[in-house]
TORPA-4810 file (N, C-alpha, C, O; in nm, 3 decimals):
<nodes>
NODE_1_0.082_-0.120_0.000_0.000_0.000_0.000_0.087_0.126_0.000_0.072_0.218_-0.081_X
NODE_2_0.173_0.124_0.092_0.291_0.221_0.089_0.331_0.287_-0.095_0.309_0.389_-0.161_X
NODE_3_0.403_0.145_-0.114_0.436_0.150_-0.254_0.298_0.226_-0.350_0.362_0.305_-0.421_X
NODE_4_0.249_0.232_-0.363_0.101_0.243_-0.429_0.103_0.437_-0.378_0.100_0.537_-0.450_X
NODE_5_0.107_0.425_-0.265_0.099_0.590_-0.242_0.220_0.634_-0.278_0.203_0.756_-0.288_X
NODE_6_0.343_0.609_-0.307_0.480_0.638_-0.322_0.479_0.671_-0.488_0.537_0.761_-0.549_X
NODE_7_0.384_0.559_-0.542_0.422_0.592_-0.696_0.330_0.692_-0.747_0.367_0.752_-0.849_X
NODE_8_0.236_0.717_-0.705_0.130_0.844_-0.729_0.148_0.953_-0.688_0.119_1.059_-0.743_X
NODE_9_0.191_0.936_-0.601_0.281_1.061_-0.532_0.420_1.155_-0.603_0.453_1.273_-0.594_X
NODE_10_0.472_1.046_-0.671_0.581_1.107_-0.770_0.534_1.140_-0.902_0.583_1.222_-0.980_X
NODE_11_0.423_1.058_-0.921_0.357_1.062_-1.046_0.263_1.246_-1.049_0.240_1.315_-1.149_X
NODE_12_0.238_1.269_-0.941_0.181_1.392_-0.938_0.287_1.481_-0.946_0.281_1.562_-1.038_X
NODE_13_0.408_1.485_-0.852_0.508_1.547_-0.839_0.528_1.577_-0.977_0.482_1.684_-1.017_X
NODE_14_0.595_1.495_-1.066_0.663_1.494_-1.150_0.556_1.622_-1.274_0.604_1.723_-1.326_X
NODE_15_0.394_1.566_-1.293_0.356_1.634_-1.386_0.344_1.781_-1.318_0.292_1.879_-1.371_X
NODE_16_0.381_1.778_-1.236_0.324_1.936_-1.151_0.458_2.032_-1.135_0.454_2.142_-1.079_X
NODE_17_0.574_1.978_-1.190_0.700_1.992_-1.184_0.688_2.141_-1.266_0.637_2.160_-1.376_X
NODE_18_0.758_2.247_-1.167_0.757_2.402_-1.252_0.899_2.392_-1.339_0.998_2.320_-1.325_X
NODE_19_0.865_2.499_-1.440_0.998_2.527_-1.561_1.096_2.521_-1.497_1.101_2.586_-1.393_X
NODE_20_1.202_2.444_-1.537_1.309_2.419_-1.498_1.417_2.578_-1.560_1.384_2.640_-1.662_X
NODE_21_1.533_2.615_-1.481_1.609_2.688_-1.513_1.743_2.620_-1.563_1.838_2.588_-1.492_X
NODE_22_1.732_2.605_-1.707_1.859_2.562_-1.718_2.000_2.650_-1.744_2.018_2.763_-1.790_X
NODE_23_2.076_2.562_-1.702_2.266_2.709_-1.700_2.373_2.570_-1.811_2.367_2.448_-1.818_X
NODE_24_2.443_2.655_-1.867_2.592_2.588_-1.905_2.620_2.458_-1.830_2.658_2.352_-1.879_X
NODE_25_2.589_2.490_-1.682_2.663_2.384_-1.603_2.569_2.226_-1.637_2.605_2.111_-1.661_X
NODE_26_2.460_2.282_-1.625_2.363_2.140_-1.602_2.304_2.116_-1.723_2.252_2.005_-1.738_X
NODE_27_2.299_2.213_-1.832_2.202_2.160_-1.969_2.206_2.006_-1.988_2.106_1.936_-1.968_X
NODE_28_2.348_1.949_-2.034_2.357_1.826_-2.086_2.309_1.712_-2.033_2.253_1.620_-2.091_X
NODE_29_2.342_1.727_-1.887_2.296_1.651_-1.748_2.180_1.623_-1.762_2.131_1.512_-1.779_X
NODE_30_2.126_1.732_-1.755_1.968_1.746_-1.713_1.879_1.722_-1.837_1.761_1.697_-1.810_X
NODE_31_1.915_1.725_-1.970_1.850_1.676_-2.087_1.881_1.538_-2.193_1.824_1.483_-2.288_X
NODE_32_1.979_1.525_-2.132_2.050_1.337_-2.214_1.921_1.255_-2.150_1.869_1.266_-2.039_X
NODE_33_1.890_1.177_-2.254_1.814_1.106_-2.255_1.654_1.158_-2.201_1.569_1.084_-2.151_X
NODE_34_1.646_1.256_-2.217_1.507_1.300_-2.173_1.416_1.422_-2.294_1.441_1.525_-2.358_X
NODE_35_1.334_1.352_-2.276_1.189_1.442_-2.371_1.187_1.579_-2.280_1.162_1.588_-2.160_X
NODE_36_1.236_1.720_-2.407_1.247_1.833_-2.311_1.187_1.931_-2.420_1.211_1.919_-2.540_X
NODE_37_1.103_2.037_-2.361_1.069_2.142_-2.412_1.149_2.258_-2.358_1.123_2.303_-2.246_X
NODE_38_1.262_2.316_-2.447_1.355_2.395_-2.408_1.333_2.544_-2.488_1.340_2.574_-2.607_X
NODE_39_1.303_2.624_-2.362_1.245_2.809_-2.443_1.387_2.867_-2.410_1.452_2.871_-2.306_X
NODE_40_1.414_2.911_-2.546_1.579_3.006_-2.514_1.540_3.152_-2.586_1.513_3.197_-2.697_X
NODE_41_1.556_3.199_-2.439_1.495_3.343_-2.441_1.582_3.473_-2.403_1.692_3.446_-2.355_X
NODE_42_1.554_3.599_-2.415_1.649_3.715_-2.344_1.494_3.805_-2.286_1.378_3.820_-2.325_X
NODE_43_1.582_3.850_-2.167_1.487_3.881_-2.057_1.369_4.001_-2.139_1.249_4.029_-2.132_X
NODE_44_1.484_4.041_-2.211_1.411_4.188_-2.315_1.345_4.230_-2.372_1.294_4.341_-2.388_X
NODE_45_1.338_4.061_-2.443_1.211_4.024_-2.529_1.093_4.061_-2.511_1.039_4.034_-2.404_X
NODE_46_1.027_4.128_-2.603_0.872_4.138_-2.634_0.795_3.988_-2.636_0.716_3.951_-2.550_X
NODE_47_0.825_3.930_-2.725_0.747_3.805_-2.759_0.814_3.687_-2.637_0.744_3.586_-2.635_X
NODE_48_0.940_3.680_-2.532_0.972_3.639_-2.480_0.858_3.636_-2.357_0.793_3.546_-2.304_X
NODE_49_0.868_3.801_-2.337_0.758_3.806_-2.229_0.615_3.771_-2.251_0.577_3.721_-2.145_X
NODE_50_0.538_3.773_-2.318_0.405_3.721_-2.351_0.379_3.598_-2.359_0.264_3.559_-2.342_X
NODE_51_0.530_3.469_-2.398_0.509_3.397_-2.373_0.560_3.292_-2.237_0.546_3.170_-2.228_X
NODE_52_0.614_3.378_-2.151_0.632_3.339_-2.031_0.515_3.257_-1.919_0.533_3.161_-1.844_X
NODE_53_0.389_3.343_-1.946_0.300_3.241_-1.844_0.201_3.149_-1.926_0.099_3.097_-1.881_X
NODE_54_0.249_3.138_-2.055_0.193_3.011_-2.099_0.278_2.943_-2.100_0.263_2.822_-2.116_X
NODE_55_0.421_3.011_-2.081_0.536_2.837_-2.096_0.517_2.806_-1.927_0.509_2.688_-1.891_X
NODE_56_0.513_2.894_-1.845_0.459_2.811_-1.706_0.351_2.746_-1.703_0.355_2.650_-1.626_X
NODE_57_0.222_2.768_-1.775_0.137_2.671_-1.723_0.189_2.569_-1.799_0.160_2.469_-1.734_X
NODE_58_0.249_2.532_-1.900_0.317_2.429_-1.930_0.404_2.331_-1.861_0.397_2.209_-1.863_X
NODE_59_0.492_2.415_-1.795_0.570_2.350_-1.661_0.479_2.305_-1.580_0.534_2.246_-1.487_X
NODE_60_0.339_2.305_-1.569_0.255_2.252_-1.437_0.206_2.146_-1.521_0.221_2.037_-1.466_X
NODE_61_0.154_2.138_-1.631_0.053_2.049_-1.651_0.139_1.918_-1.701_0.119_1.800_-1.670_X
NODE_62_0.260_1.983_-1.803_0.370_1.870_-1.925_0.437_1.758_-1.837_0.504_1.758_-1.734_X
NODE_63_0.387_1.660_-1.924_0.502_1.496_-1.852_0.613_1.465_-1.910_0.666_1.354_-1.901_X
NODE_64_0.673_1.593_-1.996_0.820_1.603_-2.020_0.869_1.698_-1.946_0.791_1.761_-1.874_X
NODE_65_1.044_1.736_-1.947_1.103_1.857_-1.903_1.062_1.950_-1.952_1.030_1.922_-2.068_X
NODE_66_1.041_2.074_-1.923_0.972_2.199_-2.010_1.081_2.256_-1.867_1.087_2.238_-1.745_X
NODE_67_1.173_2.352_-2.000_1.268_2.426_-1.916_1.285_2.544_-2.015_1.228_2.553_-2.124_X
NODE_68_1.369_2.631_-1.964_1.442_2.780_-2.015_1.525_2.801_-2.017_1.551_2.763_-1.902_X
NODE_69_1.683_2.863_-2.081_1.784_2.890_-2.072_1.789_3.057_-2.103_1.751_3.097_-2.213_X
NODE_70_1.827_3.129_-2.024_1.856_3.266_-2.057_1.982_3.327_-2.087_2.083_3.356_-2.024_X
NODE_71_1.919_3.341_-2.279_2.053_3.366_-2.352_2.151_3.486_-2.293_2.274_3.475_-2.285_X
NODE_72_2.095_3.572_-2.263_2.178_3.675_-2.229_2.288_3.689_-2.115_2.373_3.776_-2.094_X
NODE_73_2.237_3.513_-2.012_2.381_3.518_-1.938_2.452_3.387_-2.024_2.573_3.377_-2.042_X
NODE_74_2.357_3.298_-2.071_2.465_3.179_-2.098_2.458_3.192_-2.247_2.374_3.134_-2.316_X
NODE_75_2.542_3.265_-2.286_2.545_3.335_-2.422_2.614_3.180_-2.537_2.579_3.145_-2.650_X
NODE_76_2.722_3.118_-2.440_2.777_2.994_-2.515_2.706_2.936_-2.540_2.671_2.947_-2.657_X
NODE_77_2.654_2.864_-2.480_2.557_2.743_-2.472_2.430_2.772_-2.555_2.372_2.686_-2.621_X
NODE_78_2.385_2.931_-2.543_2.307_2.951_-2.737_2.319_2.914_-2.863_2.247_2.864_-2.951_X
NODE_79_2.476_2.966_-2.846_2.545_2.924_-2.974_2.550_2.838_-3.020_2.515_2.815_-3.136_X
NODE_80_2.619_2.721_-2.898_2.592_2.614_-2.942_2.512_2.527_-3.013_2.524_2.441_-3.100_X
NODE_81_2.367_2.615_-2.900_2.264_2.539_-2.974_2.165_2.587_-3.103_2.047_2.564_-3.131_X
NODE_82_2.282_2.672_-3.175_2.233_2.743_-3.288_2.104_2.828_-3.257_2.019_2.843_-3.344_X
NODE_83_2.092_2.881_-3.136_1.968_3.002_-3.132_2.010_3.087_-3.191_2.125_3.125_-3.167_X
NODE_84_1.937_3.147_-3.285_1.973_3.265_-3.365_1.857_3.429_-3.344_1.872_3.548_-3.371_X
NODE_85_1.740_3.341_-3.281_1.640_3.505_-3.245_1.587_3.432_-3.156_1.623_3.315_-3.139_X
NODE_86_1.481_3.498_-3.078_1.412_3.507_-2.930_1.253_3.482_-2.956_1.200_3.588_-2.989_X
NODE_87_1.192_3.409_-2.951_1.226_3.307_-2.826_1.246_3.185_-2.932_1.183_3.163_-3.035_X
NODE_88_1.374_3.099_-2.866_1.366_2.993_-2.986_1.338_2.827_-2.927_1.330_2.734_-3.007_X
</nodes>
């Protein structure tokens, strides 16, 4: 019974899980092998901001990662990932 409340319990956790902040340090970590909805944005943005509290209710409801990286401090790790405009 334990078990039974343990796995529903994570099972809620998990879909209720808010936007993740991703940095340089943890991107790779935190997205190898995982289904991720990744918004790469600059704080400045017009269209960045409008779509900010629909990418959160996303983070509440999505049973993948739904995260953000903010280009304007982790400017490398854009590049890398070929972002070229906002929000990508």
């Amino acid at each position: 019974m334990k078990f039974i409340a343990v796995v529903i319990l994570s099972t809620l956790i998990i879909r209720s899980q808010a936007v993740v902040e991703l940095t340089a340090d943890d991107f790779e970590a935190r997205t190898a092998g995982t289904k991720a909805m990744i918004k790469f944005y600059a704080p400045w943005c017009g269209h960045c901001k409008k779509l900010a509290p629909v990418w959160d209710q996303l983070g509440e409801k999505a049973d993948v990662l739904i995260a953000k990286v903010d280009c304007t401090v982790h400017k490398e790790l854009c590049q890398k990932q070929q972002v070229q405009g906002y929000p990508t």
